[in-house]
Structures are given as C-alpha cells and as structure tokens.
C-alpha positions in Angstrom: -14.6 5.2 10.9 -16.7 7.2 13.4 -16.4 10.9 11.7 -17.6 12.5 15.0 -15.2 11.3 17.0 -12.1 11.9 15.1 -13.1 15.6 14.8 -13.2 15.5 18.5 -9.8 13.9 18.6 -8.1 16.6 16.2 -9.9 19.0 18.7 -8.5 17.8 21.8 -5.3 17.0 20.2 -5.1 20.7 19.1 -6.1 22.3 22.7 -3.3 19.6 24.5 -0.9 21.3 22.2 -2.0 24.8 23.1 -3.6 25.9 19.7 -5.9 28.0 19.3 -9.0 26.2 17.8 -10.5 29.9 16.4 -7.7 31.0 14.8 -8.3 30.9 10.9 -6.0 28.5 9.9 -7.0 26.2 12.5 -10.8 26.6 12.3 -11.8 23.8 9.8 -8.7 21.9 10.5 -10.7 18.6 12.8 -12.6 18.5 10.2 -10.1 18.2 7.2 -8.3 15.9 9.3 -11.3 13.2 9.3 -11.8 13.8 5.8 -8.0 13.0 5.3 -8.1 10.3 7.5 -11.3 8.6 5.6 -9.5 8.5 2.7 -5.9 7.2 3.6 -7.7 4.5 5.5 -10.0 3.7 2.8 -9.1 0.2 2.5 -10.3 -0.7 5.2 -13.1 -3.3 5.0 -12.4 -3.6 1.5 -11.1 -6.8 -0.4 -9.0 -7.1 -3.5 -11.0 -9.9 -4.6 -13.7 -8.1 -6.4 -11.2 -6.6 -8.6 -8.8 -9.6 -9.2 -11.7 -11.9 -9.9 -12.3 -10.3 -13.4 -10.0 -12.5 -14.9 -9.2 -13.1 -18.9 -8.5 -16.9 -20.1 -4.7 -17.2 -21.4 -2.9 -19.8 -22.4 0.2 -18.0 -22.1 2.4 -19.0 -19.3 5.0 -16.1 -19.4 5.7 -13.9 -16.5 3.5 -10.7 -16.2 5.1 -8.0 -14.5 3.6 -4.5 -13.2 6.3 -1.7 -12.2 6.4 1.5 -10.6 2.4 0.9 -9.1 2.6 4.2 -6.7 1.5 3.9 -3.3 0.8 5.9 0.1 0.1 4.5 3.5 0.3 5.5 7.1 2.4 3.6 9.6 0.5 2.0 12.3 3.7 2.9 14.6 3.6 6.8 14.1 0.5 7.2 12.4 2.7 9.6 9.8 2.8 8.2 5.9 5.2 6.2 3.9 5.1 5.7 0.6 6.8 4.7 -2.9 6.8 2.0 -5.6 5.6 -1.8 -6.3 6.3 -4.0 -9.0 4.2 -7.1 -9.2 5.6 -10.4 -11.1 3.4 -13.5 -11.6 3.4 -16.2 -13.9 -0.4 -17.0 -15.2 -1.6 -20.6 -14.7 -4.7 -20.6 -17.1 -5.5 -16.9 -16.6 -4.7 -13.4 -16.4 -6.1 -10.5 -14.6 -6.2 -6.3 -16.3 -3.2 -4.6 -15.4 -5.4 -1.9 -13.3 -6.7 -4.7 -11.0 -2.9 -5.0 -9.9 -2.7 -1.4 -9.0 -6.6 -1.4 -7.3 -5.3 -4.4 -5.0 -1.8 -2.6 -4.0 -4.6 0.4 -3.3 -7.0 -2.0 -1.3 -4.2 -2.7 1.4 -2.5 0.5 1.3 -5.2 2.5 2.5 -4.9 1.0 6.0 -2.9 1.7 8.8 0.0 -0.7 8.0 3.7 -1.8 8.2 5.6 -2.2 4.8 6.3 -5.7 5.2 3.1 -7.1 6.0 1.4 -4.5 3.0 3.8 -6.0 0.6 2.9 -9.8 1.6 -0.7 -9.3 2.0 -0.8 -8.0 -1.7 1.2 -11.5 -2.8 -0.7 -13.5 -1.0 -4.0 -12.3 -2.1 -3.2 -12.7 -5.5 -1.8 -16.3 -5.2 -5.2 -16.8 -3.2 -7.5 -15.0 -6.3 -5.7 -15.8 -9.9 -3.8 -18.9 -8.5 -1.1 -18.0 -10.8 2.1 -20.8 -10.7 4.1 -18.1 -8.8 3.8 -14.7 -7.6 7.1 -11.9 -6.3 5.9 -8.2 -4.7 8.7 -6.2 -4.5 8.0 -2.6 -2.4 10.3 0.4 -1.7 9.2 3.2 0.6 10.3 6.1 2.1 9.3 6.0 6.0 8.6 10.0 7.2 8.4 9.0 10.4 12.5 7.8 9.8 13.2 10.9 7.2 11.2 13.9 9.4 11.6 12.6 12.9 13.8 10.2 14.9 16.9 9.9 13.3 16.1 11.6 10.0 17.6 10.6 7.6 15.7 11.7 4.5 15.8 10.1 1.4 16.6 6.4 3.2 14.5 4.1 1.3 13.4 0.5 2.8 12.7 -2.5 0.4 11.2 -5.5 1.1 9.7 -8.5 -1.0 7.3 -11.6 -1.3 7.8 -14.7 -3.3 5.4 -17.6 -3.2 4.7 -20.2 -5.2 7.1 -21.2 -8.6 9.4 -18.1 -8.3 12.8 -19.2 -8.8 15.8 -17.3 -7.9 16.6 -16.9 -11.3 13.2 -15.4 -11.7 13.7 -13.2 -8.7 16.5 -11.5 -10.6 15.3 -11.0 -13.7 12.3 -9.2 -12.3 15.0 -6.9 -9.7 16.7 -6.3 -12.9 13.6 -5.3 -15.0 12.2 -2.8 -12.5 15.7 -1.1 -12.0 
C-alpha cells in the first residue's frame, strides 16, 4: 500500500465533499485514514501457510472444531466493513494444527478487501490445501454495514454462508451447526 497516495486520496476526498481540511477535527484525519486502512488490509500479501504448517502428529481422527473466531473485513463493493463470527470444523488425517493458527488464518484473509463468500471458502480451502485434514466445513456470519447503515438498512440482518470440502457429511454438517448455536 502506497501510504502517500492514500493520504492524498482522504485529502481530495475531503475537499470533493466540501470539508475543511484545517479544521481540527479534520487536520490529521488523511493520515489516520492510511493508518486504518494498513491495518484492515493487512492481509494482504500474506499466506496462512506459515502458520498452519506448525502442525502436531495425532492419531486421533475426531472432528476438531473452533467457534466464535471474531473477524472484521471491508467489502470490496463499498469499501465499508463487515464483520462477525467463524467456526472451523475439520477432521485430522495424521495431524493437528494449535487452535490460534485457526484464528491467524481466518485473520490472514480477513484483512483484505473481500466478499463473505469467497473469505469463508478461501479459509477452507487453504486448510484442506496445508493440514490435508479428511474433511474441512467454515461456517461465517456477518453483519454487512454497507446493508445495516446504507441502502436498505436494515440493521442487525446477519448473512451466513459456508464451505464443506473433503469427508464432511451431512450429518457432520449438523452436528457442527448445532454445536456453534
């Protein structure tokens, strides 16, 4: 991200709207924005590989699941945040990965400008790609602001979408929807 250049942006942004650049509130506001920006699009150029490849040898086969992994994005539509819950479910094949690595990989594609469906498959396939579990399910709800604050807004609407890939059953598909609810 070129620093520079989205202070110039919040600048011109603010003078198309008809601020006042030199007012107080306003005066350190370009650059606050690029700092903001730099860190919700932090995942950019970053893989979740380096921190699902610290695996743990297991000869347990039982399904692992992760719940209520907290997450912010911005919508590449709007440019205006969305955010919410995951819940990650996959059944180890020879080895399991520390339960923070499955919150630092939902991170690694959140901090991007993204939709919600292809965040939530990105973060099932890459760790079906890494662990090479038998079976992996992401499930992701998230409140839109550009649906609650603008448009039709209608706050509180949450959206839901979900990966399964590999040995995930629809049996197994329920019993994690009915563990994280």
């Amino acid at each position: 991200m070129d620093r520079e250049k989205v202070i110039r942006a919040v600048e011109n942004l603010l003078d198309a709207l008809g601020e006042d650049r030199k007012r107080e509130g306003l005066q350190d506001t370009p650059r606050r924005v690029a700092d903001a920006y730099a860190e919700l699009l932090s995942g950019e150029g970053q893989t979740a590989e380096e921190h699902l490849s610290r695996t743990f040898n297991s000869d347990c086969g039982d399904m692992v699941v992760e719940s209520d992994i907290y997450f912010s994005s911005l919508c590449e539509h709007h440019l205006m945040p969305f955010f919410g819950k995951i819940a990650i479910a996959y059944i180890p094949d020879g080895k399991v990965v520390g339960l923070s690595k499955l919150a630092r990989t939902v991170e690694v594609f959140a901090r991007r400008l993204q939709i919600q469906e292809r965040l939530t498959r990105q973060i099932a396939e890459e760790i079906m790609r890494v662990l090479k579990p038998k079976g992996v399910f992401v499930a992701c709800e998230a409140e839109h602001t550009c649906m609650t604050c603008r448009g039709v807004k209608k706050a509180g609407s949450k959206t839901a979408t979900y990966c399964a890939l590999g040995e995930f059953s629809e049996d197994k598909r329920k019993e994690v929807l009915a563990l994280i609810k």
